[in-house]
N, C-alpha and C positions, 0 to 999 in steps of 0.2 A: 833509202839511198836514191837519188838525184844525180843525174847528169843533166848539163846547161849547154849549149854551145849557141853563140851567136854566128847569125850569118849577115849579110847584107853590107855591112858598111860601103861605103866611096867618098871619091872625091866629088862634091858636087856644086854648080853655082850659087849664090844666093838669091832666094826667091823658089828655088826648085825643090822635087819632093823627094824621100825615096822612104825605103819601108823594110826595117829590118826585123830577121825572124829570130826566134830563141826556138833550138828544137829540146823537149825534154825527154828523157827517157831513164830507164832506170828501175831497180827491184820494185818502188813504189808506187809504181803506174797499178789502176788509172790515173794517183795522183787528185784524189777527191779530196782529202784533207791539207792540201795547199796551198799557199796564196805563189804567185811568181811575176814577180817585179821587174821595172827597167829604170837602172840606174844609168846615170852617167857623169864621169869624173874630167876634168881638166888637171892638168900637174899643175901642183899646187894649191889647189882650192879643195873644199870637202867634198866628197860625192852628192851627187845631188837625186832626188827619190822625183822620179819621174809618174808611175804609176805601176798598178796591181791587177791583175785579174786573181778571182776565186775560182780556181781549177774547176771547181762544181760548185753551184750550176753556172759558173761564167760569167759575173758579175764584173765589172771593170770599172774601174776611179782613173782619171789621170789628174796630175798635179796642178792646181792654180795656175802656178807659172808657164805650162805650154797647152793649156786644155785648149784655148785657140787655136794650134796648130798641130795638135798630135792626138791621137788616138790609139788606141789596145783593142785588140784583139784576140781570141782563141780559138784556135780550131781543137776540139776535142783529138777528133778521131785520125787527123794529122800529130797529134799533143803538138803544137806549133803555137809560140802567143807571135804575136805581129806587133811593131809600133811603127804604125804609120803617119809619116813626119811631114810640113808642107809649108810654102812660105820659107823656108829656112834663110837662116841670119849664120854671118862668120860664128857671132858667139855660140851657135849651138856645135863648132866645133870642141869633139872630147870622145873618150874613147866610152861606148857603148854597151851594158854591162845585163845581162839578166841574172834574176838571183831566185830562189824558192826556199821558204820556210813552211812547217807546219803553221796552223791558222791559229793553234794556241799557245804557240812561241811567240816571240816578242824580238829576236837577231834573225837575221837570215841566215840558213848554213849553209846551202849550197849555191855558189857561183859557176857562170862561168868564164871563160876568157877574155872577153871584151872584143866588139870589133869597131873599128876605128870608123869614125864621121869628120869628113873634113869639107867646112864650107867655104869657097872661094867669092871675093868680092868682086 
């Protein structure tokens, strides 16, 4: 069992940075056998898989498409992953999603709420 909650979103200009946290908690902690992602969706278009950190030891991938401008993070002992965003562009407005699966699942099961990113021109 997994709980997700996003923090950070805003409104922010384009070109500017900001850095949103996923805190996780839950009967599964420490949470060694999971991977926890950051997704994020615009209405109307598929979610898009941003990147992963491996709970243990901490391993992190981010996506092609923003490894230029984003990065992952975890803080174990906070359990807090980080994506820290920079450069930003209107289009990376979408609402901001973390999620966690077991590492030998293949869906993700647990989400959370999303919080919203909005880039102004």
């Amino acid at each position: 069992q997994v709980q997700l909650v996003e923090s950070g979103g805003a409104l922010v200009q384009a070109g500017g940075s900001l850095s949103l946290s996923c805190a996780v908690s839950g009967s599964d902690s420490p949470f060694n056998n999971y991977l926890v992602g950051w997704f994020r969706q615009v209405p109307g278009k598929e979610r898009e898989f941003l990147g992963h950190v491996v709970w243990w030891p901490g391993t992190t991938i981010v996506a092609d498409s923003v490894k230029d401008r984003f990065s992952i993070s975890r803080d174990r002992a906070k359990s807090t992953m980080t994506l820290q965003m920079s450069s930003l562009k209107p289009e990376d407005t979408a609402v901001y999603y973390c999620a966690a699966r077991l590492t030998w699942k293949y869906e993700y099961e647990y989400w959370g709420p999303g919080t919203q990113v909005t880039v102004s021109s």
